[in-house]
PQR file with spaces between the fields and no chain letter, atoms N, CA, C, O and H, PARSE charges and radii, in Angstrom:
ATOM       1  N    UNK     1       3.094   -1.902   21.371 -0.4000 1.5000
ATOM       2  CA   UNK     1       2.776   -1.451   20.026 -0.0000 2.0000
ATOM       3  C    UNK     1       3.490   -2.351   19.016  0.5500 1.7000
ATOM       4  O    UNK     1       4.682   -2.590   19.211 -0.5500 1.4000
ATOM       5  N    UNK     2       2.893   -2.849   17.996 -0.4000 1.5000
ATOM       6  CA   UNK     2       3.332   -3.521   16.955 -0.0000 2.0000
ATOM       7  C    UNK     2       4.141   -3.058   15.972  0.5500 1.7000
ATOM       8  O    UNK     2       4.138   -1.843   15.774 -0.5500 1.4000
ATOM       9  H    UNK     2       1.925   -2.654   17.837  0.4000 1.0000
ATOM      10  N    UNK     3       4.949   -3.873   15.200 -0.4000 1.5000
ATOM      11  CA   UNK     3       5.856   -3.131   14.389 -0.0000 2.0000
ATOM      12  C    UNK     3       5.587   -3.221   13.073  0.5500 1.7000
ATOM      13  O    UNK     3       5.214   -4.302   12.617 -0.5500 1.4000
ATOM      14  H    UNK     3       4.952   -4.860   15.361  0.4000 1.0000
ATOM      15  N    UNK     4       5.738   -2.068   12.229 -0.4000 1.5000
ATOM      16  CA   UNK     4       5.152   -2.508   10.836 -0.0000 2.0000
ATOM      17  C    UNK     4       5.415   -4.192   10.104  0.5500 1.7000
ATOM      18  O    UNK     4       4.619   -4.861    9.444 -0.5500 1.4000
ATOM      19  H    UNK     4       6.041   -1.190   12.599  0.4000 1.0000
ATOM      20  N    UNK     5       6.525   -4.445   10.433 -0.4000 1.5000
ATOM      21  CA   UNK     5       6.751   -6.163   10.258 -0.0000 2.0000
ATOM      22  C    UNK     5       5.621   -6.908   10.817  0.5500 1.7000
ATOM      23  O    UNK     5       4.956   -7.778   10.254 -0.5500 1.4000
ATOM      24  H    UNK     5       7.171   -3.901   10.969  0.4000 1.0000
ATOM      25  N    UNK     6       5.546   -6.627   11.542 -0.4000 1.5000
ATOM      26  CA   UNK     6       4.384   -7.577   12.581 -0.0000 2.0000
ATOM      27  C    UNK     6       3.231   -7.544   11.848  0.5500 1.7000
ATOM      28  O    UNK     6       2.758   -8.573   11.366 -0.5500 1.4000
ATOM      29  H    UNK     6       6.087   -5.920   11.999  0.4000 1.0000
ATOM      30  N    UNK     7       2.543   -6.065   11.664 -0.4000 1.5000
ATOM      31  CA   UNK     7       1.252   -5.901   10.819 -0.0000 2.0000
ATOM      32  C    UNK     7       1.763   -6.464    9.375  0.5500 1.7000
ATOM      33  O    UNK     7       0.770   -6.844    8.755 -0.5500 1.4000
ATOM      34  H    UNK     7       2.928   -5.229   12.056  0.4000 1.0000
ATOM      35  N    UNK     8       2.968   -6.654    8.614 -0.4000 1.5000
ATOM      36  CA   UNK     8       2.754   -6.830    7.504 -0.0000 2.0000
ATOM      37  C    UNK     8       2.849   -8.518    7.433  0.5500 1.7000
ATOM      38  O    UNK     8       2.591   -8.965    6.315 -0.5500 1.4000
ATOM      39  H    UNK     8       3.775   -6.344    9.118  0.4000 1.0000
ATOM      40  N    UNK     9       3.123   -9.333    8.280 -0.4000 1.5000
ATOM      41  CA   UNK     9       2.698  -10.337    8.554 -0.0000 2.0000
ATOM      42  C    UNK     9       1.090  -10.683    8.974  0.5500 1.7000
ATOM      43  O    UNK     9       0.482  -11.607    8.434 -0.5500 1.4000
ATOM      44  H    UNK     9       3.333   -8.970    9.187  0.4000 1.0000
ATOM      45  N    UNK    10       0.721  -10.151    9.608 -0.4000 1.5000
ATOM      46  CA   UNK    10      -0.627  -10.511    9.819 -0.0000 2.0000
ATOM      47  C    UNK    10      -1.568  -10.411    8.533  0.5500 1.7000
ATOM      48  O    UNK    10      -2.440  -11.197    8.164 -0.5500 1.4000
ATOM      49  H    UNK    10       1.214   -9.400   10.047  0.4000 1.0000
ATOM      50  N    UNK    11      -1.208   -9.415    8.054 -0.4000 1.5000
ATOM      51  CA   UNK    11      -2.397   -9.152    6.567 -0.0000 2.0000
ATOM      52  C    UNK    11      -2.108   -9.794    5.980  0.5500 1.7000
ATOM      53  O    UNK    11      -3.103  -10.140    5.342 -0.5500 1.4000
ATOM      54  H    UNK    11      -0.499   -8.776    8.353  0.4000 1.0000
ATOM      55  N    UNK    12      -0.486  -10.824    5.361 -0.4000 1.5000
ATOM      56  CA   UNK    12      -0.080  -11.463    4.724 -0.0000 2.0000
ATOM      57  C    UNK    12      -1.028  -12.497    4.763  0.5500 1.7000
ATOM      58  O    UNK    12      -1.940  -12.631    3.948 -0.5500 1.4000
ATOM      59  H    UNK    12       0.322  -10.543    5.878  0.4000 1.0000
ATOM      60  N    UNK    13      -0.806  -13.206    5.696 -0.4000 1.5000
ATOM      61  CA   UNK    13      -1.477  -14.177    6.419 -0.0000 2.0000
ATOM      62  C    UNK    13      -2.950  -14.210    6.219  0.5500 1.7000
ATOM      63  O    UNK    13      -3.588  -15.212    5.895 -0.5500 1.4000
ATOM      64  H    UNK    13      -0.065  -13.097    6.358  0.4000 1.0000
ATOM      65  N    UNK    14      -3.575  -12.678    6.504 -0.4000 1.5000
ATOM      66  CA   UNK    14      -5.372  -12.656    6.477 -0.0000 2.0000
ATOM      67  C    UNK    14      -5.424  -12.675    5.375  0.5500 1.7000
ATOM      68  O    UNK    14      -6.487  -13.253    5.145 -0.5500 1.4000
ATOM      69  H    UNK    14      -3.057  -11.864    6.767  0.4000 1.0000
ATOM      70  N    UNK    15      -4.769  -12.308    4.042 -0.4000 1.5000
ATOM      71  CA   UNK    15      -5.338  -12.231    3.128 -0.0000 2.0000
ATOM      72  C    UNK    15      -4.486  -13.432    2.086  0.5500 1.7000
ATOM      73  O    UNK    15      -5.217  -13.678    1.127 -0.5500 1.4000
ATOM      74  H    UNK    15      -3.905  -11.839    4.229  0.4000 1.0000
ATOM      75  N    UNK    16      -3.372  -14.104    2.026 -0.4000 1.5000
ATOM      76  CA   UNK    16      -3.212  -15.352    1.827 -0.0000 2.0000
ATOM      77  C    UNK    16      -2.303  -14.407    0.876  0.5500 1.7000
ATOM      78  O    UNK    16      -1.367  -15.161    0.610 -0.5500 1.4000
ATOM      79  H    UNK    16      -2.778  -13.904    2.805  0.4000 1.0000
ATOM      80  N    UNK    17      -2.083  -13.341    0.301 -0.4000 1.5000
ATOM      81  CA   UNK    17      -0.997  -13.169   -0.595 -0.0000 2.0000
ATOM      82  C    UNK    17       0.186  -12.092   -0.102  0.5500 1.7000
ATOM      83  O    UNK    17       0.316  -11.805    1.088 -0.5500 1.4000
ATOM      84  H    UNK    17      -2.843  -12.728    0.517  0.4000 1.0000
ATOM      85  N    UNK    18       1.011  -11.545   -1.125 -0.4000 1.5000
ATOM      86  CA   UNK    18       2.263  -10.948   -0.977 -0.0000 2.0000
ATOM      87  C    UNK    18       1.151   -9.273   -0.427  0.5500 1.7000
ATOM      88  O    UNK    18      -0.018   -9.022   -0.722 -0.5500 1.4000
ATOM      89  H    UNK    18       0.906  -11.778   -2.092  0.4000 1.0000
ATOM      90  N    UNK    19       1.899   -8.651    0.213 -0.4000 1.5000
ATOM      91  CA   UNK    19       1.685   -7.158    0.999 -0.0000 2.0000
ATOM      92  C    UNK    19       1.756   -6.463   -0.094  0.5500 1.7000
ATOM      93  O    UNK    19       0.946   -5.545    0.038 -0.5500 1.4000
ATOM      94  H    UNK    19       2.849   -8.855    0.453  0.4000 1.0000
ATOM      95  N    UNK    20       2.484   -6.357   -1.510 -0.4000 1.5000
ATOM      96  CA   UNK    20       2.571   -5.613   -2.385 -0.0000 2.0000
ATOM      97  C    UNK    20       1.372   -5.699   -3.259  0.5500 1.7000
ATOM      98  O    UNK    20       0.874   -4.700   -3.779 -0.5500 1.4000
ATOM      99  H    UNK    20       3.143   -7.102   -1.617  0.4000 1.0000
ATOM     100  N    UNK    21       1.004   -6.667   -3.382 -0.4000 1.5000
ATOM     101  CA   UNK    21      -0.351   -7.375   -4.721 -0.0000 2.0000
ATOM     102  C    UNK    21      -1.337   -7.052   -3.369  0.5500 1.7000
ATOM     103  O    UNK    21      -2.487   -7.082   -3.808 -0.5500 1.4000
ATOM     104  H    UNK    21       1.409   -7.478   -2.959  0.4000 1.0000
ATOM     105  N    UNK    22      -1.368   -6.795   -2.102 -0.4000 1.5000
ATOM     106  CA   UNK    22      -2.704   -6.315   -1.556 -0.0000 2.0000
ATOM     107  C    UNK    22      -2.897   -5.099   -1.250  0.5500 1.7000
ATOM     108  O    UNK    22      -3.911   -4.631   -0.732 -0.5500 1.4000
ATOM     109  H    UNK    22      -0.434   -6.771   -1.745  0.4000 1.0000
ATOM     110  N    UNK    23      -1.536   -4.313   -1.685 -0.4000 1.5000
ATOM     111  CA   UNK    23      -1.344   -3.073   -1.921 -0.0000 2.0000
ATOM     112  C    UNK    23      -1.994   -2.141   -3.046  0.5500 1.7000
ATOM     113  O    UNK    23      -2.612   -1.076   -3.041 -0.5500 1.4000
ATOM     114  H    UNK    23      -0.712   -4.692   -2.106  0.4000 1.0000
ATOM     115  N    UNK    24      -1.533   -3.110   -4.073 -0.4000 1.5000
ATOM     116  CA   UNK    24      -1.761   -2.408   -5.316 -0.0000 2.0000
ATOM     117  C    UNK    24      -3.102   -2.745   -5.530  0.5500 1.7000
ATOM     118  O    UNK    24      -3.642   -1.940   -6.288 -0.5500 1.4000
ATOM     119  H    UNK    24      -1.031   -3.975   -4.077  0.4000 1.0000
ATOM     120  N    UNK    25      -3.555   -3.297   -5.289 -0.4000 1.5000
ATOM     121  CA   UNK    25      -5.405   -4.236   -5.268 -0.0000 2.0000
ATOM     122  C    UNK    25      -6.135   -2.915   -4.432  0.5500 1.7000
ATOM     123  O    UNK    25      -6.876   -2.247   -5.153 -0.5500 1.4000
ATOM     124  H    UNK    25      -3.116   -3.952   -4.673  0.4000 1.0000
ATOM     125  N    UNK    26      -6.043   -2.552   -3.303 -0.4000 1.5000
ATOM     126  CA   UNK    26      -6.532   -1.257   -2.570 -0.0000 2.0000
ATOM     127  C    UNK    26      -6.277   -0.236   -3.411  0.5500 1.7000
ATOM     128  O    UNK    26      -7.227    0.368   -3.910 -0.5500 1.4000
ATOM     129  H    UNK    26      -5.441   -3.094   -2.717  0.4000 1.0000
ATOM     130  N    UNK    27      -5.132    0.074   -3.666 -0.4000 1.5000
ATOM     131  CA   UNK    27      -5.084    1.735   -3.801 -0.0000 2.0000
ATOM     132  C    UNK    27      -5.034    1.632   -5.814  0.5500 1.7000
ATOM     133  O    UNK    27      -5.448    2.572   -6.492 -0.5500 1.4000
ATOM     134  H    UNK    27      -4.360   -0.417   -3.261  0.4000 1.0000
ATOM     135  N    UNK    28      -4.832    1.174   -6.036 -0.4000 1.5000
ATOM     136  CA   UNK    28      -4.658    0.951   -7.649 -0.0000 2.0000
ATOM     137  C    UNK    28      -6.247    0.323   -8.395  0.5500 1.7000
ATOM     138  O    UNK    28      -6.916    0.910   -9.245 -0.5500 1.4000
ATOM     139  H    UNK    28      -4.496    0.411   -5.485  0.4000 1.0000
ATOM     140  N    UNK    29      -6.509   -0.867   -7.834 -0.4000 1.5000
ATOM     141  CA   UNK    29      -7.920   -1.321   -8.199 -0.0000 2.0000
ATOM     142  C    UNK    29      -8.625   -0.377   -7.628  0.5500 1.7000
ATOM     143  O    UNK    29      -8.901    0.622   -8.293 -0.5500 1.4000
ATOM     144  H    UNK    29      -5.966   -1.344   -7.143  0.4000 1.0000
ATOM     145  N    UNK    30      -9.108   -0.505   -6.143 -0.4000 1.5000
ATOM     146  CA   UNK    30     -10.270    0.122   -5.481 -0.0000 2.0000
ATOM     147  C    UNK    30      -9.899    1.680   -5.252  0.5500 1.7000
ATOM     148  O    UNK    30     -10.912    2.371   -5.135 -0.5500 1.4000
ATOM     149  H    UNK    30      -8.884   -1.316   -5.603  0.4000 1.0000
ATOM     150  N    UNK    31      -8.720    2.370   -5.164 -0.4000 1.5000
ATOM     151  CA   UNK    31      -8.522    3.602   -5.086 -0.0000 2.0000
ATOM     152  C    UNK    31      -8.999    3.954   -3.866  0.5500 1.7000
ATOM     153  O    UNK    31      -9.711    4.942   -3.686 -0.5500 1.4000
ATOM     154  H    UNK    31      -7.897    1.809   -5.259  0.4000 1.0000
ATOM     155  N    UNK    32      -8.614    3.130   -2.933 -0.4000 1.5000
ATOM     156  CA   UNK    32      -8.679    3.493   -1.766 -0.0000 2.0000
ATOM     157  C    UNK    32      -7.445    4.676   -1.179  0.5500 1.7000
ATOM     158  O    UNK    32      -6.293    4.575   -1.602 -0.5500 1.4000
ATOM     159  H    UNK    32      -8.036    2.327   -3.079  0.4000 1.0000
ATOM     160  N    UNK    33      -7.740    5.537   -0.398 -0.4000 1.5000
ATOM     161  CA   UNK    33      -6.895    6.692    0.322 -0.0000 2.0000
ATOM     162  C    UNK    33      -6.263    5.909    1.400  0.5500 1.7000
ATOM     163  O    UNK    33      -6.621    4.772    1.708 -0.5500 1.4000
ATOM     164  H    UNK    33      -8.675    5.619   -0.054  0.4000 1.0000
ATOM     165  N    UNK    34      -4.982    6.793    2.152 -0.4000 1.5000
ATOM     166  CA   UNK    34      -5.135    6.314    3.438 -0.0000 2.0000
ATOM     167  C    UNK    34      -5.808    5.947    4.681  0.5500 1.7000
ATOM     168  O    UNK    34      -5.520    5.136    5.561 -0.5500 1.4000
ATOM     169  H    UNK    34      -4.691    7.717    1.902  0.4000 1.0000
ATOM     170  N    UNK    35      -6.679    6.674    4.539 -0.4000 1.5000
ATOM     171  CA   UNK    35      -7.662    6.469    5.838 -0.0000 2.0000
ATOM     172  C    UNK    35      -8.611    5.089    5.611  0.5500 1.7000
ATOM     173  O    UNK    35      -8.391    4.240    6.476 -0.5500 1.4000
ATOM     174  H    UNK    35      -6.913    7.333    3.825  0.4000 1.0000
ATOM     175  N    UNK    36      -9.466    4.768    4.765 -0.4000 1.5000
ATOM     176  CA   UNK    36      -9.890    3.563    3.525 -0.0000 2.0000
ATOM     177  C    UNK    36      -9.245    2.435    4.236  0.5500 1.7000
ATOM     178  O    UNK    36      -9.593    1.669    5.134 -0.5500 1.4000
ATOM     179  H    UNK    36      -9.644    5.458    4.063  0.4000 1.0000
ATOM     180  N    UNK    37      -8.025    2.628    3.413 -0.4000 1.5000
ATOM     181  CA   UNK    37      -6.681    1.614    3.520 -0.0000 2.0000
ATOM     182  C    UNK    37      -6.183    0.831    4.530  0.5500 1.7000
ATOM     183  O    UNK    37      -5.814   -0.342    4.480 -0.5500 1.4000
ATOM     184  H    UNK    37      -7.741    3.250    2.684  0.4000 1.0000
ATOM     185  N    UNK    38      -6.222    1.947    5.871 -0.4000 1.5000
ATOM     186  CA   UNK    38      -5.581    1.667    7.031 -0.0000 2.0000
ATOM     187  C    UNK    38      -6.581    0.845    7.754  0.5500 1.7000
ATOM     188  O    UNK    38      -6.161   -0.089    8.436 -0.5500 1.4000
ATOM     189  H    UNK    38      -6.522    2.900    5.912  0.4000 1.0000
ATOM     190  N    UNK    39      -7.978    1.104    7.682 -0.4000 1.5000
ATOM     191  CA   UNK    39      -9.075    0.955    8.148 -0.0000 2.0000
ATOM     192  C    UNK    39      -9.922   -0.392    7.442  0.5500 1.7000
ATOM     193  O    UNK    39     -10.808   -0.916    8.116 -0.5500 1.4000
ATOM     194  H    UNK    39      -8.319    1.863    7.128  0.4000 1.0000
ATOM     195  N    UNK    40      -9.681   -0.806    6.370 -0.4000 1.5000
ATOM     196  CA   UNK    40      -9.821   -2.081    6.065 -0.0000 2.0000
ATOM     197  C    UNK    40      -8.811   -2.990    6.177  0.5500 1.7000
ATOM     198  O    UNK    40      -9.198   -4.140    5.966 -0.5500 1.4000
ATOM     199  H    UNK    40      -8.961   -0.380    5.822  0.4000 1.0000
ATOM     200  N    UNK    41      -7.098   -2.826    6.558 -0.4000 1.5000
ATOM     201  CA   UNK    41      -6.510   -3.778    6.864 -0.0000 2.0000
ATOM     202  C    UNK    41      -5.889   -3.548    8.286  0.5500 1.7000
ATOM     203  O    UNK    41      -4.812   -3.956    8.719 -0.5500 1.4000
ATOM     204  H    UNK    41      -6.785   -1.892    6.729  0.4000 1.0000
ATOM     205  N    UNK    42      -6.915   -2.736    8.937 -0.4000 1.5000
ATOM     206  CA   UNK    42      -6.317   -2.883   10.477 -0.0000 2.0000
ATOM     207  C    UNK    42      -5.015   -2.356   10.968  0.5500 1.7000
ATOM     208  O    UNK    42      -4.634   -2.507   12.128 -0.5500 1.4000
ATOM     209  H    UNK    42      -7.790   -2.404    8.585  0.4000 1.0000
ATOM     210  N    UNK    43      -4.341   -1.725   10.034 -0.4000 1.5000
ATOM     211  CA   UNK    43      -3.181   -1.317   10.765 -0.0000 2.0000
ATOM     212  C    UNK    43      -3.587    0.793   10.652  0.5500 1.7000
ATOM     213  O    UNK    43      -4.310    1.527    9.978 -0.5500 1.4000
ATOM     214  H    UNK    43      -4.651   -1.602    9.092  0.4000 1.0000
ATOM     215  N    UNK    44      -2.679    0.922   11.662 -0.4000 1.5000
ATOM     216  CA   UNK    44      -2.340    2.519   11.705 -0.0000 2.0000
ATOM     217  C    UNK    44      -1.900    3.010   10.486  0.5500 1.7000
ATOM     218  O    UNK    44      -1.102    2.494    9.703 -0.5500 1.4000
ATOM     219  H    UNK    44      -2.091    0.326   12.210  0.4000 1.0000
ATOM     220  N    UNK    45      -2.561    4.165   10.395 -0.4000 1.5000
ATOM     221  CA   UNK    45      -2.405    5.580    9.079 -0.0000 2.0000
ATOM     222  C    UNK    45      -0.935    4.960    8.583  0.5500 1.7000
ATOM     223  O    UNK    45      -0.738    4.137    7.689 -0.5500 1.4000
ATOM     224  H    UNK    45      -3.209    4.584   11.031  0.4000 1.0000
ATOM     225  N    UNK    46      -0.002    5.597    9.423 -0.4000 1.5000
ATOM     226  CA   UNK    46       0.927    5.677    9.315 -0.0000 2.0000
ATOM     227  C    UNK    46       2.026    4.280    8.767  0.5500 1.7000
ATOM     228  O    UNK    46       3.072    4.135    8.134 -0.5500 1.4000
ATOM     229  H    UNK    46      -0.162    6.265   10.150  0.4000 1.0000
ATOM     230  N    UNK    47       1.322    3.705    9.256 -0.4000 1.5000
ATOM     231  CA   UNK    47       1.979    2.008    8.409 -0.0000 2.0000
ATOM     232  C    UNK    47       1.025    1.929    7.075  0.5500 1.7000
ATOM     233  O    UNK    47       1.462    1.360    6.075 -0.5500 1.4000
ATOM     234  H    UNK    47       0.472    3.823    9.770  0.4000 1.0000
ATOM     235  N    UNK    48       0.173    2.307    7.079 -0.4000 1.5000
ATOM     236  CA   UNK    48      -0.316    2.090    5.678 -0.0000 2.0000
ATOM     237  C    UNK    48       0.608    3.081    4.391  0.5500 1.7000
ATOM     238  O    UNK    48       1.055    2.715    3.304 -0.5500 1.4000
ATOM     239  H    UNK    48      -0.182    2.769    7.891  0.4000 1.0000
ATOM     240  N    UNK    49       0.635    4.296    5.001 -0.4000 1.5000
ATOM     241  CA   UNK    49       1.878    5.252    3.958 -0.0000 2.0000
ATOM     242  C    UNK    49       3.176    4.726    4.112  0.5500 1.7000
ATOM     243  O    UNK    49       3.857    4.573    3.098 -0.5500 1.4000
ATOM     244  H    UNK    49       0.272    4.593    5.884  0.4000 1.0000
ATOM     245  N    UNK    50       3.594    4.447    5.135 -0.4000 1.5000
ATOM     246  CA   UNK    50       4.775    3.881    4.842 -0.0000 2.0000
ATOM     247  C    UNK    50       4.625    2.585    4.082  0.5500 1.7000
ATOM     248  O    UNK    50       5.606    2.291    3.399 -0.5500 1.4000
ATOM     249  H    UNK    50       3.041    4.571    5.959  0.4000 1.0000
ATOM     250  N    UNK    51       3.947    2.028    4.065 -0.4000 1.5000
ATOM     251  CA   UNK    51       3.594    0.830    2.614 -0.0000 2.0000
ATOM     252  C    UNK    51       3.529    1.032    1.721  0.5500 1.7000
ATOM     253  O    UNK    51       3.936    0.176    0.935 -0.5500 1.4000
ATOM     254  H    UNK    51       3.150    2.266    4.620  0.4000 1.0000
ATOM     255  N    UNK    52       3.034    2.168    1.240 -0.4000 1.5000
ATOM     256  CA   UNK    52       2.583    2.724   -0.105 -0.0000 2.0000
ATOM     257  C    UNK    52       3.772    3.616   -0.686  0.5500 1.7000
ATOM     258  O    UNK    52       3.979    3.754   -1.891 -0.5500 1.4000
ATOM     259  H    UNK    52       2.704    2.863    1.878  0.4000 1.0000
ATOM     260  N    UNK    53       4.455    4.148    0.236 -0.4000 1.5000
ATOM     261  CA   UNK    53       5.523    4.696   -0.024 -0.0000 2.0000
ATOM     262  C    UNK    53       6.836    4.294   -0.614  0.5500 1.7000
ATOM     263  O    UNK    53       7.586    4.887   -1.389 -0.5500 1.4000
ATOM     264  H    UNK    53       4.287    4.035    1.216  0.4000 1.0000
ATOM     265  N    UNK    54       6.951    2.430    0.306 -0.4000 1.5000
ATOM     266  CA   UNK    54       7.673    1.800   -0.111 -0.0000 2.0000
ATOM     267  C    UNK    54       7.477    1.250   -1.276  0.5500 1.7000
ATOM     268  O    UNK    54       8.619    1.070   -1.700 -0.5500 1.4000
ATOM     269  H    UNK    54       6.342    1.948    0.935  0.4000 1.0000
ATOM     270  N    UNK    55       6.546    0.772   -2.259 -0.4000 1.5000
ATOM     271  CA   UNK    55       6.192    0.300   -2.760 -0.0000 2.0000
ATOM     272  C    UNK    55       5.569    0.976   -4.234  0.5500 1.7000
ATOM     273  O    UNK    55       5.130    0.491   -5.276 -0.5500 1.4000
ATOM     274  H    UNK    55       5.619    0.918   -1.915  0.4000 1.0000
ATOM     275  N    UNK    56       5.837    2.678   -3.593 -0.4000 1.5000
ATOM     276  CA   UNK    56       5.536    3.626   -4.630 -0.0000 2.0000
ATOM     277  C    UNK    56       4.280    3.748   -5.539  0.5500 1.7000
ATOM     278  O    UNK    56       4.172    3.992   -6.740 -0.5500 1.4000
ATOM     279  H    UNK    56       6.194    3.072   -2.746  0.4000 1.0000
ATOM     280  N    UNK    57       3.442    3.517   -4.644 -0.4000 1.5000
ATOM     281  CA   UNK    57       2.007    3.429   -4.817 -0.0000 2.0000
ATOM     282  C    UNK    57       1.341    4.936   -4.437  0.5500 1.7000
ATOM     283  O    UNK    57       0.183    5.205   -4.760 -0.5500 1.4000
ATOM     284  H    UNK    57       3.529    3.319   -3.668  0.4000 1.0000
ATOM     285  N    UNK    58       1.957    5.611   -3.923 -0.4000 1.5000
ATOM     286  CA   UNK    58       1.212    6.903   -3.672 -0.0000 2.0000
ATOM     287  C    UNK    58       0.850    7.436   -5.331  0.5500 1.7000
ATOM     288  O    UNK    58       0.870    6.970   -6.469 -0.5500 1.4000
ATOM     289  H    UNK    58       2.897    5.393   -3.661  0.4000 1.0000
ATOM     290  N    UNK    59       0.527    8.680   -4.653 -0.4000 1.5000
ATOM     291  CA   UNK    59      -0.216    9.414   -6.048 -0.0000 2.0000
ATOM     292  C    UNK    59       0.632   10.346   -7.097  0.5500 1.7000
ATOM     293  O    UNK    59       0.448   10.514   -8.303 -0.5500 1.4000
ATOM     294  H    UNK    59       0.511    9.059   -3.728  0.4000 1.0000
ATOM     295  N    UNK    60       1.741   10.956   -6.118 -0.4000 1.5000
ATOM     296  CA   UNK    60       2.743   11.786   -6.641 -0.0000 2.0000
ATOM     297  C    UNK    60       4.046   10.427   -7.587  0.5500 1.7000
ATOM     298  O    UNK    60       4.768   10.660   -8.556 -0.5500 1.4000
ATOM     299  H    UNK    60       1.891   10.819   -5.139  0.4000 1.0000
ATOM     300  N    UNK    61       3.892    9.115   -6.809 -0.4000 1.5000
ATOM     301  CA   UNK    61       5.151    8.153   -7.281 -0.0000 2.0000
ATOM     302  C    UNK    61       4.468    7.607   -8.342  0.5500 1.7000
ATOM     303  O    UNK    61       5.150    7.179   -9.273 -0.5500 1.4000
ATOM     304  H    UNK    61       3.306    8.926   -6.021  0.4000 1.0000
ATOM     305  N    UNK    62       3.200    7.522   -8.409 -0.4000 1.5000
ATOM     306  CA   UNK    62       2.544    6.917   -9.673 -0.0000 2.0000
ATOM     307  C    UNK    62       2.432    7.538  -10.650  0.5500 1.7000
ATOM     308  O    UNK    62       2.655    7.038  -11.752 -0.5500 1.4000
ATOM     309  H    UNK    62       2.646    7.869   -7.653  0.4000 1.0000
ATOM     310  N    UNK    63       2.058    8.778  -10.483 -0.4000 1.5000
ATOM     311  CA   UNK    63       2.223   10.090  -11.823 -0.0000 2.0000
ATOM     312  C    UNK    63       3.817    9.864  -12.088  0.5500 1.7000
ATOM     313  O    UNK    63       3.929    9.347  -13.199 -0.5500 1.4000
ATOM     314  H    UNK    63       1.877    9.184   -9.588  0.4000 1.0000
ATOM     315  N    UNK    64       5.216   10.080  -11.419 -0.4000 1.5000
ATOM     316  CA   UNK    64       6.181   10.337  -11.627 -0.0000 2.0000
ATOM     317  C    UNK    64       6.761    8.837  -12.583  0.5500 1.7000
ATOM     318  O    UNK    64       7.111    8.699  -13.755 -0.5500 1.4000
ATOM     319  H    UNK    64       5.125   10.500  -10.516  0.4000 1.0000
ATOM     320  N    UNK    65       6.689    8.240  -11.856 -0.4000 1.5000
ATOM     321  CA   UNK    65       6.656    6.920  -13.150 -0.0000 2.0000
ATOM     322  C    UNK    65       5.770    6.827  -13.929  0.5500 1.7000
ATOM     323  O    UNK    65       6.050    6.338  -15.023 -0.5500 1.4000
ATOM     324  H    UNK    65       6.405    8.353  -10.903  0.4000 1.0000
ATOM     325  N    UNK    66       4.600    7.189  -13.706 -0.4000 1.5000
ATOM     326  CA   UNK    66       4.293    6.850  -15.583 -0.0000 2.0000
ATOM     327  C    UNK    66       4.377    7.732  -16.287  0.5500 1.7000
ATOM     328  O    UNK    66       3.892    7.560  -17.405 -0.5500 1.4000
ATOM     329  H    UNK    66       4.373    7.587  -12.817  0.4000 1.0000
ATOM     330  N    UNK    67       5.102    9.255  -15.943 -0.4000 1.5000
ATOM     331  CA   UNK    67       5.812   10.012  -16.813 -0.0000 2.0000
ATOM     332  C    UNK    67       7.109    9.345  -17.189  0.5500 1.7000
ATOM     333  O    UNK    67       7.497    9.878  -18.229 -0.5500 1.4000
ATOM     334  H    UNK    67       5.495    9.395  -15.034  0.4000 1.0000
ATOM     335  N    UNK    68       7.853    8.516  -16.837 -0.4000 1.5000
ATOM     336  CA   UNK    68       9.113    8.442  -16.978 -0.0000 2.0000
ATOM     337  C    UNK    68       8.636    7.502  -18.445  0.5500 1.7000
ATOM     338  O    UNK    68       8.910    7.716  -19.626 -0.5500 1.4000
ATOM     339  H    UNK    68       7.537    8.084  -15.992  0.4000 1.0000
ATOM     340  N    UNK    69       7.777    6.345  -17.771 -0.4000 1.5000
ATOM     341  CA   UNK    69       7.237    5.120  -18.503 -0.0000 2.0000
ATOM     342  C    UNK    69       7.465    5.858  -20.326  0.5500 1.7000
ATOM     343  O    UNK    69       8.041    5.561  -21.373 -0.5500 1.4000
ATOM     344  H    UNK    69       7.555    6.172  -16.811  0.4000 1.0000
ATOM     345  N    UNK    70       6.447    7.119  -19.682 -0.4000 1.5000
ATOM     346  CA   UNK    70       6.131    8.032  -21.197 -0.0000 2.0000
ATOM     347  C    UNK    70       7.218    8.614  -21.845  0.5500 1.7000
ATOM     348  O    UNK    70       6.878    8.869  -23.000 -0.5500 1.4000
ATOM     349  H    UNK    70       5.979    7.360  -18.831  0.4000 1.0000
ATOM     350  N    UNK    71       8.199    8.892  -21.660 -0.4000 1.5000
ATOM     351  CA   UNK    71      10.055    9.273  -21.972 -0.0000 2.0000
ATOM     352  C    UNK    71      10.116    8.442  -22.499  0.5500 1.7000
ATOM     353  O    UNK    71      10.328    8.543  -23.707 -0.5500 1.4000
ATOM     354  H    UNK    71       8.476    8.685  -20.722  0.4000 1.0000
ATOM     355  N    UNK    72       9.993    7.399  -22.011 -0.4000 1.5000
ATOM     356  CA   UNK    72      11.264    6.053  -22.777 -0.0000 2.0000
ATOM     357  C    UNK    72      10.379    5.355  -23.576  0.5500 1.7000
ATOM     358  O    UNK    72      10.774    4.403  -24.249 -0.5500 1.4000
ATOM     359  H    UNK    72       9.820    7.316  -21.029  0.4000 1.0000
């Protein structure tokens, strides 16, 4: 079994840019879900949330910052 490093090298690679800008391009441009997500870049559910998680791309981290955005 591969390690999320491993998959985040390979997509790097398939898609020629940074894992974060092909992050935010899926779930931010195209509004792709997890299932979407995982399933157009080949890796497991579960490495795809943990990407999005890191990177604070989910739906609850995106509302919560751009409330903060809206505070300050």
């Amino acid at each position: 079994m591969k390690t999320n490093r491993e998959y985040q090298q390979e997509v790097e690679e398939r898609y020629g840019r940074s894992l974060k800008d092909i992050m935010h391009e899926l779930i931010v441009e195209r509004h792709m879900d997890q299932w979407n997500g995982s399933s157009e870049l080949g890796v497991p559910k579960e490495t795809f949330v943990a990407w999005r998680t890191k990177f604070r791309l989910g739906p609850d981290q995106r509302r919560a910052d751009f409330a903060a955005d809206m505070r300050n």
